[in-house]
N, C-alpha and C positions, 0 to 999 in steps of 0.2 A: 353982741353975739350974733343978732339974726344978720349983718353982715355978714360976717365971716361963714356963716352957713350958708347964703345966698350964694357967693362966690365958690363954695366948695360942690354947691351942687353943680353952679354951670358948668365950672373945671368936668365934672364927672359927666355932664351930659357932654363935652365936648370931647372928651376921650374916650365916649360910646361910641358918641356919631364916626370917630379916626379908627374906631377897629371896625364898625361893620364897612365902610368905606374899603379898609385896606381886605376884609373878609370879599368883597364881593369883587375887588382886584385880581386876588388871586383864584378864585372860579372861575374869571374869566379868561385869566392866564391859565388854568388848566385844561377849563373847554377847548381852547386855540390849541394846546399840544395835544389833546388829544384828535383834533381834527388831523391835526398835519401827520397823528401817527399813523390815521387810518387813511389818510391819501398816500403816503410811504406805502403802507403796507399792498393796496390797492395796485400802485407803481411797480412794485416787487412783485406782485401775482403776473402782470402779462412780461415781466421784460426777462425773469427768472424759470428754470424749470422747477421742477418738484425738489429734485436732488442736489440744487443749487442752492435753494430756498433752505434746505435742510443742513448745508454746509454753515452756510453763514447764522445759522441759527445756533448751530453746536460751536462754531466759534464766539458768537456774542456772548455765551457763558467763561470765556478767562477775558476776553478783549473787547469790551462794547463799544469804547470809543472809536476804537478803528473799525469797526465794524459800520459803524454809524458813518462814520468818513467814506466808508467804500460806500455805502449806500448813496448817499449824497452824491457821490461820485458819480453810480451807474444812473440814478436820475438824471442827472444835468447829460451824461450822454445819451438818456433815453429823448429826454426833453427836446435835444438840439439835432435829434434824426441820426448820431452815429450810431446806434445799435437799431438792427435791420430786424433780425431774429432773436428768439428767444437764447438766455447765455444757458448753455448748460456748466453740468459739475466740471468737465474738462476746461473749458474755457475760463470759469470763475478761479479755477485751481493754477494756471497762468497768468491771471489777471494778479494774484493775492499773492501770486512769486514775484512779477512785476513791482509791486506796489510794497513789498518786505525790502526788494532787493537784496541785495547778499551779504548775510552774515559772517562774522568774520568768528571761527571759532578760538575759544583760549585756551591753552593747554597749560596746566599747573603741574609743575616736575617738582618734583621734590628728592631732596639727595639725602 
């Protein structure tokens, strides 16, 4: 019997050691996105105005993924020096018809 207890203990120390391992994994993968959210965000403060900032915010509440896509987006043109000045709301509001492109509406007839 004290085998079979010896082997059940290591089992269990070795499946502590696999959760705090995979525990302190993902802290680490949390700390990293939250760094990268607070450099987004930092990113967004000089390349955005107030009002622009405030668009994409009330969008991120039905659409966050695209949202996150345009972000990504205006980084990498902030990053590579194509945006000179701050975008405001008009510009972001051309930029997000651009980036939609055109809807094609459907009309249901019914007889």
């Amino acid at each position: 019997m004290s085998d079979i207890e010896e082997i059940r203990r290591k089992r269990l120390q070795q499946l502590q050691q696999q959760a705090l391992q995979q525990q302190s994994a993902e802290a680490e993968s949390q700390e990293k996105m939250r760094e990268f959210e607070a450099q987004k965000k930092q990113i967004m403060l000089q390349i955005l105005t107030p009002e622009a900032r405030s668009r994409l915010a009330n969008l991120r509440l039905t659409k966050k993924e695209f949202v996150d896509q345009i972000e990504l987006q205006l980084i990498q043109l902030a990053q590579s020096g194509r945006i000179k000045a701050k975008i405001n709301d008009e510009q972001l509001k051309e930029l997000l018809k651009k980036v939609t492109g055109s809807k094609r509406d459907i009309n249901i007839i019914r007889k």
